[in-house]
TORROKE-182019 format. One record per residue (C-alpha): residue in one letter; x negated, y, z negated. Coordinates in nm, 2 decimals, decimal comma. Last residue first. Layout:
% TORROKE-182019
node residu=A east=X north=Y up=Z
...
This chain:
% TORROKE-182019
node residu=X east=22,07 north=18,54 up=-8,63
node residu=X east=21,91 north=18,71 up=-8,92
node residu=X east=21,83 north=19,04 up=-8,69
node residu=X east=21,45 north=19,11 up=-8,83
node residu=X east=21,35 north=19,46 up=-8,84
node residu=X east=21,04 north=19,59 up=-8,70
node residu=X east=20,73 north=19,58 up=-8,80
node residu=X east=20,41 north=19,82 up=-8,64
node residu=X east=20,15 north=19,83 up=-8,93
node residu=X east=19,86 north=20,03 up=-9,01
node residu=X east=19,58 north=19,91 up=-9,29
node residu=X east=19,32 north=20,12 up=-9,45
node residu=X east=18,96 north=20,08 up=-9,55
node residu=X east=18,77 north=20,38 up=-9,60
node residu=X east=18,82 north=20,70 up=-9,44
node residu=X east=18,55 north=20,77 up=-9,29
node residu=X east=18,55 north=20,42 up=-9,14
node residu=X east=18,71 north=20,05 up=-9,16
node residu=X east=19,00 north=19,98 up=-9,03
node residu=X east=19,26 north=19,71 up=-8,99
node residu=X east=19,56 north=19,72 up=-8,73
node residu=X east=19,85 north=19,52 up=-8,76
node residu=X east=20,09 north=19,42 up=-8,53
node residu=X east=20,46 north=19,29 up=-8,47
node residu=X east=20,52 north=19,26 up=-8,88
node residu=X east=20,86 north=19,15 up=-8,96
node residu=X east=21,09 north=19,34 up=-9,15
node residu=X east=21,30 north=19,26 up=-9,38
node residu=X east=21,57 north=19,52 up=-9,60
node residu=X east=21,57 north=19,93 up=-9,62
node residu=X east=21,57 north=20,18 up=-9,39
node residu=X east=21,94 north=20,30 up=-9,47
node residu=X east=21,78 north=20,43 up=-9,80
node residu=X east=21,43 north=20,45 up=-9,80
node residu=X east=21,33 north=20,31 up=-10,15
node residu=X east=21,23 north=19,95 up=-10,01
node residu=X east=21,10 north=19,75 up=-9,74
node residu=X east=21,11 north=19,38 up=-9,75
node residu=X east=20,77 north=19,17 up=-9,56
node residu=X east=20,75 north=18,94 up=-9,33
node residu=X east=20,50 north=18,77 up=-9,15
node residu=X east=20,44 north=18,73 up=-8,75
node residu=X east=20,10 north=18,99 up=-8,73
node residu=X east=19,91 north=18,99 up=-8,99
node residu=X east=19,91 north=19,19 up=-9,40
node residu=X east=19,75 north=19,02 up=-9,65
node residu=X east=19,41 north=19,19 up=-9,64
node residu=X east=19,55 north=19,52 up=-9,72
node residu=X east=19,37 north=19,82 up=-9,71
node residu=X east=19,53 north=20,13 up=-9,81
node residu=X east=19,86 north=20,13 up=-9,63
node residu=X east=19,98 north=20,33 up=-9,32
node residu=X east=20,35 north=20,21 up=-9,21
node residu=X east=20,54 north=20,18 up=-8,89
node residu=X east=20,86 north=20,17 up=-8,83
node residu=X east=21,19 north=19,99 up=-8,59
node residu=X east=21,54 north=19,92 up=-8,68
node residu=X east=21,70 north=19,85 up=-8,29
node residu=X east=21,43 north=19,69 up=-8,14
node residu=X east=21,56 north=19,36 up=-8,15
node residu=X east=21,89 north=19,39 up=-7,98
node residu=X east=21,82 north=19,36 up=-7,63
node residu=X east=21,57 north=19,06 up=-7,67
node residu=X east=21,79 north=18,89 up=-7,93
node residu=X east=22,10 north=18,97 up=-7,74
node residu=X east=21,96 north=18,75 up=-7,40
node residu=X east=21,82 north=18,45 up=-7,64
node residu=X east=22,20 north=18,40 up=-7,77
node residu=X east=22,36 north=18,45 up=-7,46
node residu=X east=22,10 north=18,15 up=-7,34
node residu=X east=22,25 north=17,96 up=-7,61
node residu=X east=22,55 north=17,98 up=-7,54
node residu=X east=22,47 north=17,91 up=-7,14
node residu=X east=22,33 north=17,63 up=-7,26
node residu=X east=22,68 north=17,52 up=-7,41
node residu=X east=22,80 north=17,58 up=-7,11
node residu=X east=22,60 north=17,35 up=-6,90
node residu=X east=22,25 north=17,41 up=-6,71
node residu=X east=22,25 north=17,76 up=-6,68
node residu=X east=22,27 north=18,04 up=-6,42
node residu=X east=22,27 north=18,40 up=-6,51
node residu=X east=22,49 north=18,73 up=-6,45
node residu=X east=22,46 north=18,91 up=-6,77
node residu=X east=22,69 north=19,13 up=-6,95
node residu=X east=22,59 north=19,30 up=-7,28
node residu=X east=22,89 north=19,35 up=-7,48
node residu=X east=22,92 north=19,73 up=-7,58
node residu=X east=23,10 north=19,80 up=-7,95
node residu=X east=23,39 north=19,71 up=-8,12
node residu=X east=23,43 north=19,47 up=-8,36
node residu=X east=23,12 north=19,49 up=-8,52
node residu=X east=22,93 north=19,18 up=-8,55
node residu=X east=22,87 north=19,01 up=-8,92
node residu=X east=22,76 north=18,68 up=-8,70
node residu=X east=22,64 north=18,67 up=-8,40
node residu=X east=22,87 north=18,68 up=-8,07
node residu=X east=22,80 north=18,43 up=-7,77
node residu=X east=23,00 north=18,44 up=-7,50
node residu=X east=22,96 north=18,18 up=-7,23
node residu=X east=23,13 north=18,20 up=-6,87
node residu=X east=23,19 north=17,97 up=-6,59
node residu=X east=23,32 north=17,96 up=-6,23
node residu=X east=23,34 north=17,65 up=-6,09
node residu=X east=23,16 north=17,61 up=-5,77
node residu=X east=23,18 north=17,23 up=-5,85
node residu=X east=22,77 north=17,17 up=-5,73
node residu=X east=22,61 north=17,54 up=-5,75
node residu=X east=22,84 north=17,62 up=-6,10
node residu=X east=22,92 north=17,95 up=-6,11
node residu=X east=22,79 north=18,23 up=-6,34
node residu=X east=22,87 north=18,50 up=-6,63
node residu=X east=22,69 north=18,52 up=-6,96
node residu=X east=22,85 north=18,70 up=-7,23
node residu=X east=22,64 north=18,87 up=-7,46
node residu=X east=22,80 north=19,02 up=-7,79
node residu=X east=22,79 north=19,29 up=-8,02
node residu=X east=22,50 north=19,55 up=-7,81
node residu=X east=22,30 north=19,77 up=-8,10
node residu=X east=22,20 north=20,08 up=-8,04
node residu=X east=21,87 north=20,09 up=-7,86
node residu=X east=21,91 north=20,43 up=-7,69
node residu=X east=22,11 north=20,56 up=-7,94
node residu=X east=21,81 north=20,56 up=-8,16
node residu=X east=21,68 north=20,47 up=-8,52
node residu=X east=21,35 north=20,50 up=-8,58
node residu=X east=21,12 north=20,48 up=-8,94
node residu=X east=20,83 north=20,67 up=-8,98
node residu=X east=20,57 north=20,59 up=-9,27
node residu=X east=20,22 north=20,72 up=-9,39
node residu=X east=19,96 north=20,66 up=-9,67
node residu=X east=20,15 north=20,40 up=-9,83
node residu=X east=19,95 north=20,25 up=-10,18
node residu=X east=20,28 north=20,06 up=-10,35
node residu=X east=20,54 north=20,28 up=-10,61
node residu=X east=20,64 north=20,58 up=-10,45
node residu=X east=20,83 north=20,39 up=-10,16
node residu=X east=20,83 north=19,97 up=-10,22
node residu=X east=20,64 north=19,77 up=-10,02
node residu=X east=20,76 north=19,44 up=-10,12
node residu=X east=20,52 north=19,12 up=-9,97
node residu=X east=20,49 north=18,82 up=-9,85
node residu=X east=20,79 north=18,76 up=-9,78
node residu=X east=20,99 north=18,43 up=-9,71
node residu=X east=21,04 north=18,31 up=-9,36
node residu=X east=21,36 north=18,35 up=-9,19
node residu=X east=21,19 north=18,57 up=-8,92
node residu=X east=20,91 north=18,31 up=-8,83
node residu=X east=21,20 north=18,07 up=-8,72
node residu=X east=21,34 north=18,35 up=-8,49
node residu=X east=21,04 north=18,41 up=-8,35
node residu=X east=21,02 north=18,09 up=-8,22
node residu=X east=20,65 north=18,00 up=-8,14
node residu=X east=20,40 north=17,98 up=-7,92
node residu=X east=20,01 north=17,98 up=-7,97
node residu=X east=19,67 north=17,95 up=-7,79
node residu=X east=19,43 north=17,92 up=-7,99
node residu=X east=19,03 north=18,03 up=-8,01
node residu=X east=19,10 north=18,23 up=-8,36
node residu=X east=19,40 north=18,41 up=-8,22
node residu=X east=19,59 north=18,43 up=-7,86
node residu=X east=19,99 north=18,50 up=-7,91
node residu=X east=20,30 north=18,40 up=-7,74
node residu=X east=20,66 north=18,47 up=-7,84
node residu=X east=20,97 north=18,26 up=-7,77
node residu=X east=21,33 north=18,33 up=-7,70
node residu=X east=21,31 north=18,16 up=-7,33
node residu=X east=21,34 north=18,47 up=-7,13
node residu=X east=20,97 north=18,60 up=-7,36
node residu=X east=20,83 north=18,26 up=-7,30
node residu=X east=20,81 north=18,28 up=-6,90
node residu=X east=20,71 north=18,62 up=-6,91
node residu=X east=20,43 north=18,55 up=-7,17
node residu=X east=20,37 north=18,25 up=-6,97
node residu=X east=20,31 north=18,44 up=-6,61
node residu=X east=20,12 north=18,75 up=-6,75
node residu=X east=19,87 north=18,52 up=-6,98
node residu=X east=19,82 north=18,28 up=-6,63
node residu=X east=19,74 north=18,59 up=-6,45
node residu=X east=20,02 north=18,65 up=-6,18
node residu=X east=20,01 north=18,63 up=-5,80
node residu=X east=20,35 north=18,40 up=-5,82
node residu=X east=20,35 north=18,16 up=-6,09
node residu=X east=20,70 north=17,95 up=-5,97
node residu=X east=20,90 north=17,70 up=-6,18
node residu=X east=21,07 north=17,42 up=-6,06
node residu=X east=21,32 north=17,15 up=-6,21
node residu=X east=21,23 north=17,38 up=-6,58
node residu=X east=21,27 north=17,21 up=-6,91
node residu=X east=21,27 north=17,45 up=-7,20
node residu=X east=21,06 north=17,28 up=-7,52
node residu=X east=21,25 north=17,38 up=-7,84
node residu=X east=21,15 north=17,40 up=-8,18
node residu=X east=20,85 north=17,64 up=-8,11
node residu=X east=20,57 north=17,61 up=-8,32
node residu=X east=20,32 north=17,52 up=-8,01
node residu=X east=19,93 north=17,54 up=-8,09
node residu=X east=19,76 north=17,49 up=-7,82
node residu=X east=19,36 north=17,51 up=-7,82
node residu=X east=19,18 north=17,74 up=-7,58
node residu=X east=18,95 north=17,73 up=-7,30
node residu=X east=19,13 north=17,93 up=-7,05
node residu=X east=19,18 north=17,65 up=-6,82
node residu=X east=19,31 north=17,44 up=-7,14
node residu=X east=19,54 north=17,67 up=-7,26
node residu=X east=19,71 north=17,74 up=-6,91
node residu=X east=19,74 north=17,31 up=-6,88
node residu=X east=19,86 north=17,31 up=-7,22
node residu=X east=20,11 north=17,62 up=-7,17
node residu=X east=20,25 north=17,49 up=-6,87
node residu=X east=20,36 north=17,11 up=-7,04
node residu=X east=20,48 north=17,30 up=-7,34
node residu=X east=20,69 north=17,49 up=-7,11
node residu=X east=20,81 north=17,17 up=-6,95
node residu=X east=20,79 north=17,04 up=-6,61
node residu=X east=21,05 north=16,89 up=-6,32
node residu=X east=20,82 north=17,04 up=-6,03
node residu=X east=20,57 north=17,34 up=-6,12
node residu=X east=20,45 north=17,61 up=-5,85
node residu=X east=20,12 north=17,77 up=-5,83
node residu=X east=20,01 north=18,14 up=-5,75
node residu=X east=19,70 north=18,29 up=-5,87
node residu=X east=19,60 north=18,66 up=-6,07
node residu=X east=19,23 north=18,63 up=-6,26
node residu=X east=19,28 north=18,90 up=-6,49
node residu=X east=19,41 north=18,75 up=-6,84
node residu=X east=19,37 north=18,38 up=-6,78
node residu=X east=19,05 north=18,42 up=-6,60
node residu=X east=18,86 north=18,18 up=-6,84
node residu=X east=18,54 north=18,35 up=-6,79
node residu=X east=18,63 north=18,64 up=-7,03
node residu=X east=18,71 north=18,43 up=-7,34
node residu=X east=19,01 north=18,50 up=-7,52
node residu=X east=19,03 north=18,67 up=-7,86
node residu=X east=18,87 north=18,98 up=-7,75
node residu=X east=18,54 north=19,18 up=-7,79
node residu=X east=18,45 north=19,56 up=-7,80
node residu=X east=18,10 north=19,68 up=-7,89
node residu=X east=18,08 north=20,06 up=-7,93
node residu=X east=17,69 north=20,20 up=-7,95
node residu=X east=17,57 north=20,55 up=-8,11
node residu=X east=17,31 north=20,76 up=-8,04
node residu=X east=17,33 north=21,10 up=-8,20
node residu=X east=17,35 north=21,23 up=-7,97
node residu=X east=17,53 north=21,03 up=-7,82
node residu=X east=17,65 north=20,79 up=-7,60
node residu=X east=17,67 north=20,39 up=-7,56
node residu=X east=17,91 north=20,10 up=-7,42
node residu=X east=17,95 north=19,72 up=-7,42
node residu=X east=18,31 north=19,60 up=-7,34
node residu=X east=18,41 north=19,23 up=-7,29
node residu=X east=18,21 north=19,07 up=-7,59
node residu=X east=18,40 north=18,72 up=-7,69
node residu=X east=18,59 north=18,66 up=-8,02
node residu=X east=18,63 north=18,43 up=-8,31
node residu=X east=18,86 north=18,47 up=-8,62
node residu=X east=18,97 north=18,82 up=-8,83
node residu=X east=18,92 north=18,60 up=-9,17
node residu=X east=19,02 north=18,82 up=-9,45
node residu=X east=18,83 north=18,81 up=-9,72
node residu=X east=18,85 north=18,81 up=-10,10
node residu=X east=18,65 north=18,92 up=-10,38
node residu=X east=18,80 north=19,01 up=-10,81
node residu=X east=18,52 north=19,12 up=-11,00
node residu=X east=18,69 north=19,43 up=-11,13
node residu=X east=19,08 north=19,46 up=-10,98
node residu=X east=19,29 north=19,52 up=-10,65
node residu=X east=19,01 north=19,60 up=-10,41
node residu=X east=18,68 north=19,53 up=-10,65
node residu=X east=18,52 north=19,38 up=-10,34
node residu=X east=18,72 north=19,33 up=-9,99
node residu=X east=18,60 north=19,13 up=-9,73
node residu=X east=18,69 north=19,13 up=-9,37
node residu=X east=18,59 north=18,89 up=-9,11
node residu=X east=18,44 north=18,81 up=-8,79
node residu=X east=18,28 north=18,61 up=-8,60
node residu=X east=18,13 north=18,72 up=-8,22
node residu=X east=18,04 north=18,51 up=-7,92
node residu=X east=17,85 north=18,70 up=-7,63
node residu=X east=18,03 north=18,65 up=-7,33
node residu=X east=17,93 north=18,98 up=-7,16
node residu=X east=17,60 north=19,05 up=-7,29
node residu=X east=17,49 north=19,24 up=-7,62
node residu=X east=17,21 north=19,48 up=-7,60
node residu=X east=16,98 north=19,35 up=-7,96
node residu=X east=16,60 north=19,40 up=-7,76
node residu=X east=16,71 north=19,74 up=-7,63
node residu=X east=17,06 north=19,96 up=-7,60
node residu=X east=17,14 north=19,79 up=-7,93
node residu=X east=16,78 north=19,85 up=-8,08
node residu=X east=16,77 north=20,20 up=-7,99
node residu=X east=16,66 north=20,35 up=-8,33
node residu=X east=16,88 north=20,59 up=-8,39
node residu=X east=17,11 north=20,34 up=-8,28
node residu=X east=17,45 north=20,42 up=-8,49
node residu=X east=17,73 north=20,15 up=-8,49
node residu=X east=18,11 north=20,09 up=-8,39
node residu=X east=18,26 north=19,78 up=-8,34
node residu=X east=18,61 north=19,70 up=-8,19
node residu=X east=18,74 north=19,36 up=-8,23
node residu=X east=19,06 north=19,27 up=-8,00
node residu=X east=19,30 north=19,01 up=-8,11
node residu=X east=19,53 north=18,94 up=-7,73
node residu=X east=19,87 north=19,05 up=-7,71
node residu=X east=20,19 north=18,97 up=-7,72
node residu=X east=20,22 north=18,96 up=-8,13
node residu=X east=19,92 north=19,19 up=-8,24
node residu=X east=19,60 north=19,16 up=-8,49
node residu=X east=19,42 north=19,44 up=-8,37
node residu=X east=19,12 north=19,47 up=-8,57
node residu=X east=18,92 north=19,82 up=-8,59
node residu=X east=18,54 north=19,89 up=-8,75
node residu=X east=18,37 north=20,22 up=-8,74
node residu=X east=18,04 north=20,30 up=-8,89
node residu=X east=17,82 north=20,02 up=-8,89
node residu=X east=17,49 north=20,11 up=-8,92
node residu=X east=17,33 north=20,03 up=-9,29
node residu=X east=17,54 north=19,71 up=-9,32
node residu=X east=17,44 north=19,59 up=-8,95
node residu=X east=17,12 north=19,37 up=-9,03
node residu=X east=17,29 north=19,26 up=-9,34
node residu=X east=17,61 north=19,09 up=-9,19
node residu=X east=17,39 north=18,94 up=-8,93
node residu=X east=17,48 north=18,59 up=-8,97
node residu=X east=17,35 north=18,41 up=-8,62
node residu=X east=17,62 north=18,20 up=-8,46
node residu=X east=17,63 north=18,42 up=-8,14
node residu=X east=17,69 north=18,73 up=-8,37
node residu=X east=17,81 north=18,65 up=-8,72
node residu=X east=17,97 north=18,92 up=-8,88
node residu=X east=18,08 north=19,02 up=-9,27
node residu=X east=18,25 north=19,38 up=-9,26
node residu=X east=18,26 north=19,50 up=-9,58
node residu=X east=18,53 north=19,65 up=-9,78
node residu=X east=18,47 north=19,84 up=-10,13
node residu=X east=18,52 north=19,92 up=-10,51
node residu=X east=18,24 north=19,98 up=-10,67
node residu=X east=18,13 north=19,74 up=-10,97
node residu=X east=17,80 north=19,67 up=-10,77
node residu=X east=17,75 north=20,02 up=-10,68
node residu=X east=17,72 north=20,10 up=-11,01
node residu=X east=18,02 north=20,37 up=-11,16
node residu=X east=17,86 north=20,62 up=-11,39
């Protein structure tokens, strides 16, 4: 007979306001979920019995609370063999309880509640500024370090925050600039997703062969692919009218060009911004999802190659991830899409 020692297992290991409690929750916990997604904020969700009441009593949590996290798998891929995923730090935003039987949810996020970054709406205007510039000053109101990956740093001569939350406005701002945002482990960070497409995988998940639970895999008319951008404007001081088309490589040659109407500095960033405008149109076009037995490796912004479903097939890069812990064990769920090489 297998001894629970030698079992194979995932545990949830949790310090709560900087006091280890790992132990004290073992018995209760029966629901965990970790959203690890591009865009959006980590969230925790914790789920535990209170037959006894000590978590709408003396062990309530309150707003602000600081939670850490992480997973830890035991016997998962081979006897003797631990490791852990680190899900980061996080902040109680939701406390709530029903039953019978009595049972308490504890949700927490990645950025802390008093900032005001995500709810907190205000209006300010920047003169002759940076995007890095914004995001430090945004980072450092909501309490967070910056972390910017991006190789390029867009210069603005005025840029308007009007009634937005500071996440709202610089995930709006980022997103037209070819950049993604993301809040994790008390950071702030930006970076080209482009640059986090050409990395290598870290993984094959290959049909028939690795642990998938579940797959779909989209294609649709409505996101069929646009060839080229071509953007179209005229110049405020010659009144020169100017146009940029930018067309990746291995394009069909026929097919619809997406026409914008934008200004830009010169023409060769109007190139470029041709470039950023097909990226966001084109991006969804191979989309999936998978369900995995547990996986520690997977997170949001790596890639992995897909394989054994036909047209399906190549890299993809991971836009969330979602780990469990519950009835059904451990199990991992990924949203990817696939990455355009250009």
């Amino acid at each position: 007979m297998e001894k629970m020692q030698d079992a194979r297992r995932a545990v949830l290991v949790l310090s709560y306001n900087g006091k280890d409690v790992t132990a004290d929750i073992a018995e209760s916990l029966t629901a965990l979920v970790y959203m690890d997604a591009t865009g959006q904020l980590d969230d925790l969700n914790i789920d535990l019995e209170d037959r006894d009441h000590n978590w709408q009593g003396p062990w309530s949590p309150a707003e602000g609370d600081k939670i850490k996290a992480e997973i830890r798998t035991i016997n998962w891929d081979g006897p003797g063999e631990i490791k852990s995923l680190p899900l980061g730090s996080f902040v109680v935003d939701t406390f709530d309880s029903s039953g019978p039987p009595d049972v308490v949810s504890i949700k927490a996020l990645s950025l802390p509640i008093s900032s005001g970054a995500k709810m907190e709406k205000r209006s300010k205007a920047w003169e002759k500024t940076t995007l890095k510039t914004v995001s430090q000053e945004i980072a450092k109101r909501a309490g967070l370090k910056l972390i910017y990956e991006a190789a390029e740093n867009p210069s603005y001569s005025r840029l308007e925050q009007a009634l937005q939350s500071d996440f709202g406005f610089l995930q709006e701002t980022a997103t037209k600039e070819g950049i993604a945002i993301k809040v994790s482990g008390g950071s702030l960070v930006l970076f080209d997703e482009f640059k986090y497409e050409q990395q290598a995988p870290i993984a094959t998940i290959t049909r028939g062969k690795d642990n998938v639970l579940g797959h779909s895999f989209s294609w649709s008319a409505a996101n069929t692919a646009y060839r080229s951008c071509t953007i179209s404007y005229t110049d405020s001081k010659t009144k020169k009218a100017i146009s940029a088309t930018y067309t990746p490589p291995g394009a069909p040659k026929n097919g619809p060009v997406l026409k914008i109407n934008e200004q830009a500095d010169s023409q060769a960033a109007a190139l470029q911004l041709a470039r950023k405008r097909l990226r966001e149109k084109n991006k969804l076009v191979g989309t999936g999802s998978l369900s995995l037995m547990g996986d520690i490796r997977m997170a949001a912004t790596l890639t992995l190659n897909i394989k054994g479903w036909g047209r399906f097939d190549g890299k993809y890069i991971i836009e969330s991830a979602k780990h469990s812990i519950g009835g059904s064990g451990y199990t991992t769920d990924l949203e990817i899409r696939k990455v355009l090489g250009w």
